[in-house]
C-alpha positions as CSV (number, residue, x, y, z in Angstrom):
1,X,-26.3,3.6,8.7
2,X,-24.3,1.1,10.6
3,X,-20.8,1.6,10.8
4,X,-18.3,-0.6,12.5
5,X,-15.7,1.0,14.2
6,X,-11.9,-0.1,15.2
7,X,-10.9,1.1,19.4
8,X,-7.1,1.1,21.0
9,X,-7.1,-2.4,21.9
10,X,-6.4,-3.5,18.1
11,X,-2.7,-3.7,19.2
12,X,-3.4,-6.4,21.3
13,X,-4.2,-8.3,18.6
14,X,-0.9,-7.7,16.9
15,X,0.7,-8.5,14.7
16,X,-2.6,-10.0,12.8
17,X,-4.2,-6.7,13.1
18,X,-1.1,-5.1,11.5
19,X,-2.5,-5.8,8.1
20,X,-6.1,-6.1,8.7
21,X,-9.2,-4.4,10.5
22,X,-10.4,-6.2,13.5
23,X,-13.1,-7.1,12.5
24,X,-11.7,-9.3,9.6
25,X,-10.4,-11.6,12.4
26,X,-12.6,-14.7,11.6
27,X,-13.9,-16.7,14.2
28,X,-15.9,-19.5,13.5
29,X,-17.3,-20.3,9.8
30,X,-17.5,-16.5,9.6
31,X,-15.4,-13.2,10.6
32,X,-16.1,-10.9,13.3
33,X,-17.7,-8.4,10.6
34,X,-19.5,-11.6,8.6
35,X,-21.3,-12.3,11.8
36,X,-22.2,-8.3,12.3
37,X,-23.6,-8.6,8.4
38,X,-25.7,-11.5,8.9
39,X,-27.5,-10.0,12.1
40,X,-28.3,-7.1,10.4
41,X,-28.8,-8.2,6.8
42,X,-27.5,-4.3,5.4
43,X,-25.0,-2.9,3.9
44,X,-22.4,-1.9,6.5
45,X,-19.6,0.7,6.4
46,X,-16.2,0.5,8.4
47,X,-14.1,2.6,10.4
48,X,-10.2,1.8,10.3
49,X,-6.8,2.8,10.7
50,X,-6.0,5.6,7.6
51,X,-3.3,3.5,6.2
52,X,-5.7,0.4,6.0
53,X,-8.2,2.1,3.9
54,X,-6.8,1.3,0.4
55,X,-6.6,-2.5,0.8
56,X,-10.0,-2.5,2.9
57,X,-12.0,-0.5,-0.2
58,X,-10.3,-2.9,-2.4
59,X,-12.5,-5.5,-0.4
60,X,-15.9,-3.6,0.3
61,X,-15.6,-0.8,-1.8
62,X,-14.1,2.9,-1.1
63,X,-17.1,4.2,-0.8
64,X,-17.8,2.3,2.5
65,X,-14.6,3.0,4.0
66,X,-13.8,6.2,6.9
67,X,-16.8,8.3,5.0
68,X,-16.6,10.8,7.3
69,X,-18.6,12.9,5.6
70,X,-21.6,10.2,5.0
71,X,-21.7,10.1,8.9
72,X,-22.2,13.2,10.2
73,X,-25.3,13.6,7.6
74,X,-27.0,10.0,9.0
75,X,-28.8,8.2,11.8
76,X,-25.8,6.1,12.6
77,X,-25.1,3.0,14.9
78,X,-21.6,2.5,15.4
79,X,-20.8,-1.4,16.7
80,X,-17.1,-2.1,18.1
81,X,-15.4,-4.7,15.7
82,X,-14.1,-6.6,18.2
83,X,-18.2,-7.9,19.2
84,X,-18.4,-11.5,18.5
85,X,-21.8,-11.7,18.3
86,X,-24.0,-14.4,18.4
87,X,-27.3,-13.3,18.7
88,X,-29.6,-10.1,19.5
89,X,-27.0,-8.5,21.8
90,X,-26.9,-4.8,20.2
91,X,-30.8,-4.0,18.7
92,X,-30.8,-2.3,15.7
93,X,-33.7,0.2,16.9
94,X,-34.2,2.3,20.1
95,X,-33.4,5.4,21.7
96,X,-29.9,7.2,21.4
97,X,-27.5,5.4,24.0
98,X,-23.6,4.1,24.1
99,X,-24.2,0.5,25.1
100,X,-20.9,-0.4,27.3
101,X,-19.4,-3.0,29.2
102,X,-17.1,-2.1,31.9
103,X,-14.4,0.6,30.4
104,X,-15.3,-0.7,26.7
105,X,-17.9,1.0,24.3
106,X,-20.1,-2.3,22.1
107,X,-22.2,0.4,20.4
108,X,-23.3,3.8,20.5
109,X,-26.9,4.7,18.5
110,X,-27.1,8.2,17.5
111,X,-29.5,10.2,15.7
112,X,-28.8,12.5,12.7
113,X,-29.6,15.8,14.8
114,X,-26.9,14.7,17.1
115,X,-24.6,13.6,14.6
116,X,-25.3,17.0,13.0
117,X,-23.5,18.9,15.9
118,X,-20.3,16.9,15.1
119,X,-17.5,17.8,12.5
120,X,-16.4,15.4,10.2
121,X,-12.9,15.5,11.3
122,X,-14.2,14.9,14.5
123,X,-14.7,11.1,13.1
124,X,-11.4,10.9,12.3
125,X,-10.4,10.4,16.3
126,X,-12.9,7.5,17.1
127,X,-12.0,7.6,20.0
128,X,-11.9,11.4,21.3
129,X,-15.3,11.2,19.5
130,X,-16.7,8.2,21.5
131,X,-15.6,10.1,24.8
132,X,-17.1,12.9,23.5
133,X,-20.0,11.3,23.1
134,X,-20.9,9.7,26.3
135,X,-21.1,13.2,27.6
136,X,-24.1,13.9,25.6
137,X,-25.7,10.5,25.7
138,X,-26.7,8.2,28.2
139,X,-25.1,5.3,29.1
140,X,-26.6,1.5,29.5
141,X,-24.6,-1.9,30.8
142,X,-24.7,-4.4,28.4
143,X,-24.2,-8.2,28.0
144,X,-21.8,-8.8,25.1
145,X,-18.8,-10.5,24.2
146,X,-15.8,-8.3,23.5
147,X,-12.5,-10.1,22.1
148,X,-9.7,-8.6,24.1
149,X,-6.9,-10.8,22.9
150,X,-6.2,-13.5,20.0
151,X,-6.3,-16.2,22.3
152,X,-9.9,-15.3,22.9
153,X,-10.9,-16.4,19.1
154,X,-9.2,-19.6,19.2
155,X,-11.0,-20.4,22.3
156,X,-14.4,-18.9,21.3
157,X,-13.9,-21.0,17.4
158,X,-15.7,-24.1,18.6
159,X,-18.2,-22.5,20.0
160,X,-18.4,-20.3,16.7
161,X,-18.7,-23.0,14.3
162,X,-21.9,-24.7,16.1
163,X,-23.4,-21.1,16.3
164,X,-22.6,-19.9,12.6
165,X,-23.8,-23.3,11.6
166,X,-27.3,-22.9,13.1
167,X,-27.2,-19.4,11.4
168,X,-26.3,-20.1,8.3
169,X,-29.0,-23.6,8.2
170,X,-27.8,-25.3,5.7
171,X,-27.4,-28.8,5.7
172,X,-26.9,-31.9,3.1
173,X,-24.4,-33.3,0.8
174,X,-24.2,-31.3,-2.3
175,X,-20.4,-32.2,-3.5
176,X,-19.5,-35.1,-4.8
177,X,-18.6,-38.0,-2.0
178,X,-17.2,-41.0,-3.0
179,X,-19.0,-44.3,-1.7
180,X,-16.1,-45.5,0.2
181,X,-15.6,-41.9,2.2
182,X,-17.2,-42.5,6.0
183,X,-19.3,-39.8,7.0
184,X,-20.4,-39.7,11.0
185,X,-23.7,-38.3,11.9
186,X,-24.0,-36.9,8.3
187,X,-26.8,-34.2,9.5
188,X,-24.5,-32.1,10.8
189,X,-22.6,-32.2,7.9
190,X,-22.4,-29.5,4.8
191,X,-20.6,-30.4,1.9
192,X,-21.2,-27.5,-0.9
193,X,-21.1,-28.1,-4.5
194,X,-18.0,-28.4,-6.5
195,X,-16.5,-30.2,-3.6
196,X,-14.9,-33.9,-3.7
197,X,-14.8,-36.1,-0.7
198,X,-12.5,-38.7,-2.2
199,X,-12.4,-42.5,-0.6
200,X,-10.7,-43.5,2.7
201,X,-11.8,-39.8,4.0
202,X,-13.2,-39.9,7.7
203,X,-15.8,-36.9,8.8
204,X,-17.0,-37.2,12.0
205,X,-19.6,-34.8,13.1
206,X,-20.6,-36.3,16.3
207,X,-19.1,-33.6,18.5
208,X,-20.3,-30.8,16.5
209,X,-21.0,-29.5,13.0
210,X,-18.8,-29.6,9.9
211,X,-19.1,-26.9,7.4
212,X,-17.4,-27.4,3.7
213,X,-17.5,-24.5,1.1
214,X,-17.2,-25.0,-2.8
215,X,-14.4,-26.1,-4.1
216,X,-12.7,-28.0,-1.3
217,X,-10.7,-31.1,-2.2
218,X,-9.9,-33.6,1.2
219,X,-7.6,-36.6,0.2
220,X,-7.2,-39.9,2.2
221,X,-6.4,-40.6,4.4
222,X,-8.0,-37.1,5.9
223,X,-9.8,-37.2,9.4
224,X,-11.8,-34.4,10.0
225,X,-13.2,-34.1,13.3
226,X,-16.4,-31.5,14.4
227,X,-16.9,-28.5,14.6
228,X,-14.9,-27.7,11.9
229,X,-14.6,-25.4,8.9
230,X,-13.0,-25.2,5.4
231,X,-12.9,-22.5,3.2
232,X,-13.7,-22.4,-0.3
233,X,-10.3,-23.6,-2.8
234,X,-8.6,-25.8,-0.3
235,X,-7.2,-28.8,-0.4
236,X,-6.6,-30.9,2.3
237,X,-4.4,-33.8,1.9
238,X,-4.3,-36.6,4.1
239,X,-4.5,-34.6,7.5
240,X,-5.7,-34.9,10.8
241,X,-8.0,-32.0,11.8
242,X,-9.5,-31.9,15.5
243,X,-12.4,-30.0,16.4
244,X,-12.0,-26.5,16.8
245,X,-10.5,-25.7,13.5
246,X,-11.2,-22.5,11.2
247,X,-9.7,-23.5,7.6
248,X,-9.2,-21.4,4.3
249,X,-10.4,-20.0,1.8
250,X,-7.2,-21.7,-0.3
251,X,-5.3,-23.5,2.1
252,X,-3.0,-26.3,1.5
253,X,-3.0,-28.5,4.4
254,X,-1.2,-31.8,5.8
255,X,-0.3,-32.7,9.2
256,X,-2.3,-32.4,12.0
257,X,-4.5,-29.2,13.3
258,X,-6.2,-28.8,16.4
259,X,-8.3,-25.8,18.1
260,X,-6.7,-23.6,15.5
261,X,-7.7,-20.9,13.0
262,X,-5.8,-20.4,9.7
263,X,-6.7,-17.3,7.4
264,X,-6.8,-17.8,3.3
265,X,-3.8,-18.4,1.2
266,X,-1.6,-20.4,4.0
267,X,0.5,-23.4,2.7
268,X,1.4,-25.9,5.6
269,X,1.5,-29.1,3.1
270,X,3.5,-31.2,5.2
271,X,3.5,-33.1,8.6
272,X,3.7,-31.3,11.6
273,X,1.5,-29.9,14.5
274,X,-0.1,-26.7,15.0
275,X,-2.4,-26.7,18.3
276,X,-4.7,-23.6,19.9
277,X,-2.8,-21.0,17.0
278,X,-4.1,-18.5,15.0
279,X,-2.2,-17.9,12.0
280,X,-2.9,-15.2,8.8
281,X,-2.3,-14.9,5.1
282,X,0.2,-16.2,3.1
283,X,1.9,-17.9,5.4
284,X,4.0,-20.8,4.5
285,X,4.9,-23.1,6.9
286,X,7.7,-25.4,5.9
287,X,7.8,-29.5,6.5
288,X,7.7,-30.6,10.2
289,X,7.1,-27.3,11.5
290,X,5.6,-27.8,14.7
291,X,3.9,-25.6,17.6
292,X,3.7,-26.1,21.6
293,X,0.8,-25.5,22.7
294,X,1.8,-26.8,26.4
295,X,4.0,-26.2,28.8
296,X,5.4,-29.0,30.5
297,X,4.5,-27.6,34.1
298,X,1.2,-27.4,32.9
299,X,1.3,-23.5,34.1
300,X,-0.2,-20.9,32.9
301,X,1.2,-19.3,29.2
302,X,2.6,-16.2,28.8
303,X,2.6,-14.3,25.5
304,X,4.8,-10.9,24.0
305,X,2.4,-8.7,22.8
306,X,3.6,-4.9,21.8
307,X,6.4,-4.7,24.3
308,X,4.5,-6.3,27.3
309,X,4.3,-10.1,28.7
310,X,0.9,-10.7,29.2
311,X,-0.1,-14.0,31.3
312,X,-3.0,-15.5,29.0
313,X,-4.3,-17.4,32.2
314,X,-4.9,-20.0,29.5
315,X,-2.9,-24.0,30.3
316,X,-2.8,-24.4,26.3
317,X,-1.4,-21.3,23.8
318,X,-0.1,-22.4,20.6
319,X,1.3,-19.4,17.8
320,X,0.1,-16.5,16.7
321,X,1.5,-15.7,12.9
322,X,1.6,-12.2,11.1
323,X,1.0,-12.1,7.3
324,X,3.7,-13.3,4.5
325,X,5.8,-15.3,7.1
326,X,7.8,-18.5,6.4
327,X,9.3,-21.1,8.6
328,X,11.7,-23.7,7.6
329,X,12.1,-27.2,7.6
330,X,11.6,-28.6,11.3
331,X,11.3,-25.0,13.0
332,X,10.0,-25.8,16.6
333,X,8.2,-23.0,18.1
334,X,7.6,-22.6,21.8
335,X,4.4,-22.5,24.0
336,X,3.0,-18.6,23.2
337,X,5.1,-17.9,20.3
338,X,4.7,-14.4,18.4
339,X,6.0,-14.1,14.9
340,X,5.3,-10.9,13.1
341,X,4.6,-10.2,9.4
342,X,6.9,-11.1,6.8
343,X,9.4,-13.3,8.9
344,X,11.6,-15.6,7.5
345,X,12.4,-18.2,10.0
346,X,15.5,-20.9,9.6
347,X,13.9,-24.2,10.1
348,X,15.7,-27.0,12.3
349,X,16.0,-25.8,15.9
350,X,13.5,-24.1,18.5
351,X,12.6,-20.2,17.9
352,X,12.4,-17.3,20.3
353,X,8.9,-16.2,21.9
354,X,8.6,-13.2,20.4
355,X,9.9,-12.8,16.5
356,X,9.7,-9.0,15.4
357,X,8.2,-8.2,11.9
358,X,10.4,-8.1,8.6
359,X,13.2,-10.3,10.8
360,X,14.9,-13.1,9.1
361,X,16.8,-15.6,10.9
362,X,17.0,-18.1,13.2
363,X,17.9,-19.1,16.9
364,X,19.0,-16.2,18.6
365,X,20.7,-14.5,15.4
366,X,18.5,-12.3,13.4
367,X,18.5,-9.6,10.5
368,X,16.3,-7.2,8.9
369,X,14.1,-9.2,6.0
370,X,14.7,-6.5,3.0
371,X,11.9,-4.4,2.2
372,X,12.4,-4.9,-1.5
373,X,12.8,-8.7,-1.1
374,X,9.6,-9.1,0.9
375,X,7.6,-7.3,-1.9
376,X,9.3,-9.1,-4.7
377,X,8.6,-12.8,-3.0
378,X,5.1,-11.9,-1.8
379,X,4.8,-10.8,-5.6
380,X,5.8,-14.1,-6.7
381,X,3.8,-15.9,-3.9
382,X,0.4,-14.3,-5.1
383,X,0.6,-14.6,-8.6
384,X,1.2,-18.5,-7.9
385,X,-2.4,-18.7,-6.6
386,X,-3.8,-16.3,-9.5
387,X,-3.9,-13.2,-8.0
388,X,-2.1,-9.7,-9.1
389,X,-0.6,-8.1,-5.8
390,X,-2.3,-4.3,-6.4
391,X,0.3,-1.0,-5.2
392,X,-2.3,-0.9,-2.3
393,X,-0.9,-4.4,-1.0
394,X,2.5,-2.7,-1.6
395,X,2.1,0.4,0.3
396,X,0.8,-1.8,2.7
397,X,3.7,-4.0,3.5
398,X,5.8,-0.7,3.1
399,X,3.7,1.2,5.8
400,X,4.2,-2.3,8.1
401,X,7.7,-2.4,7.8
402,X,7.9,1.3,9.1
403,X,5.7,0.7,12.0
404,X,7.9,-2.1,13.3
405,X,10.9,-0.7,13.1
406,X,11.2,-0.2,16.8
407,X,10.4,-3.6,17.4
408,X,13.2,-5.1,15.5
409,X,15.5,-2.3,17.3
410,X,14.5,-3.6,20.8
411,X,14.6,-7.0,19.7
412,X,18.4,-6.1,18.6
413,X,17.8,-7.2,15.3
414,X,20.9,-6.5,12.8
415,X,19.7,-3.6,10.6
């Protein structure tokens, strides 16, 4: 049984993590828990936050989600979901150990007689049961690549896409491409079927691999640079997208993108920029919003995450975007900005660093975005794209809202 597991440094990743595992984080053509799938071609169960578990089992099924009980009874190899892995970094066989890298725990293989001498409730504190076990079992360094932060996925996404390319191996045109579309080193190049490719397009794979799912339509006059990805249902209309990007599934995109990663459902169908961001579901961006992904020393970017500023030792930052938010019309937002989920930003001036969850506003004058009026627009949203928000999704945003109300006091936000 492998089991992914979710530590104390999913805050870091906030606010993306807010409505999501860690492992759903995508980073590349696939997520953090696709990759983990693929390497180990099983079914895989998850560990997660309790109030998660409802819209995760929605996703995999509930009978793959915190079964405790399943646990305790089974061989088990528990994997951290924040591993980006690329390769044969964990094995799948061996002797009971807790694979580690400096204070973090990558994996710990266990054996049903161990896993016998636990409780399940014991489960239910991953972490008091990780410590636990390190007592018991012995202990081995090992090479693997832990995301600490959300910057780390935008910077690791080019290298991503050339690596989830090779593993995935497929290759060819199998959408429909019109003749006067110009495709660049076309072997590196996957178009899947039901796709169109329409004239005046540009694809240029030369400095790495492009990777199309089903249903994408690209318009003209669209340059898509390598290594890139787009996700299944979206629609990209006459935009300019560097290397580095993560796309979709159904996206709506204009502008221009670079080194970014967008999750599914996100509507930014105008111009604007967005540079080195990572931005999650069902976010609508409004025309000319733009990030900074730069400062104009040059220095090094600092970024608000959970109450602390946290030097990302990085010269290019763009945004990082919770779930359900909106900016308006020409919203500039600064080098390292941090906007929660379900924001409702005024367009038409620059924005604050750090933007709590459920704020609505603008400049430096913000209130609390109404419960009721966040479900009732995310509704609305959703069922414009086909899909019935479930009382899961509810509780969700519900169980969000109450979790950042100390933010939102902190940041002074009118209650």
């Amino acid at each position: 049984m492998i089991c992914l597991f979710e530590d104390r440094k999913v805050v870091n990743f906030y606010p993306l993590t807010l409505t999501r595992p860690i492992y759903e984080l995508r980073c590349g053509v696939m997520s953090l828990q696709e990759k983990i799938h693929t390497r180990f071609s099983q079914s895989l169960f998850f560990h997660c936050r309790d109030y998660l578990t409802r819209t995760l089992a929605q996703r995999v099924g509930k009978d793959r989600v915190n079964q405790w009980e399943k646990m305790v009874r089974s061989d088990l190899l528990l994997i951290n979901g924040r591993v980006l892995l690329s390769g044969d970094e964990i094995p799948l066989e061996g002797e009971e150990e807790v694979g580690i890298q400096g204070e973090d725990i990558v994996y710990a293989r266990l054996r049903k007689k161990t896993m016998a001498s636990f409780s399940k409730g014991s489960l239910r504190d991953i972490e008091a049961f990780l410590t636990e076990v390190m007592r018991k079992i012995r202990l081995r360094q090992v090479e693997a690549k832990l995301v600490e932060f959300p910057w780390d996925l935008v910077d690791g996404n080019r290298e991503m896409i050339r690596k989830d390319f090779e593993i995935k191996n497929r290759r060819g045109i199998e959408g429909k491409v019109d003749r006067n579309a110009h495709l660049i080193n076309p072997g590196l190049i996957y178009i899947e079927r039901g796709t169109t490719v329409e004239a005046g397009v540009v694809m240029d794979a030369t400095q790495g691999p492009i990777y199309i799912e089903e249903g994408v339509r690209i318009r003209p006059p669209t340059i898509v640079d390598g290594p890139s990805y787009i996700g299944r249902g979206t629609t990209i209309d006459g935009a300019k997208i560097r290397g580095g990007c993560s796309i979709g599934p159904v996206c709506r995109i204009a502008g221009e993108i670079e080194e970014s990663i967008i999750h599914g459902f996100t509507n930014k169908h105008h111009e604007g920029f967005i540079g080195h961001s990572y931005i999650g579901e069902w976010v609508n961006l409004g025309a000319l919003t733009t990030t900074s992904n730069l400062k104009s020393t040059y220095g090094t970017v600092k970024v608000c995450l959970s109450g602390k500023k946290i030097d990302t030792g990085k010269m290019k930052v763009g945004s990082f975007i919770g779930d359900h938010t909106k900016t308006g019309i020409g919203t500039l937002l600064d080098t390292g900005c941090v906007m929660g989920v379900a924001v409702n930003l005024f367009g038409g001036g620059r924005t604050p660093r750090f933007i709590p969850s459920f704020s609505w506003g603008g400049g430096s004058e913000f209130k609390e975005n109404r419960l009721d009026k966040v479900l009732e627009v995310a509704r609305i949203v959703m069922e414009r794209r086909g899909i019935q928000q479930t009382p899961s999704e509810r509780d969700l945003l519900k169980k969000v809202y109450q979790l950042t109300l100390k933010e939102r006091k902190s940041a002074k936000v009118e209650l």
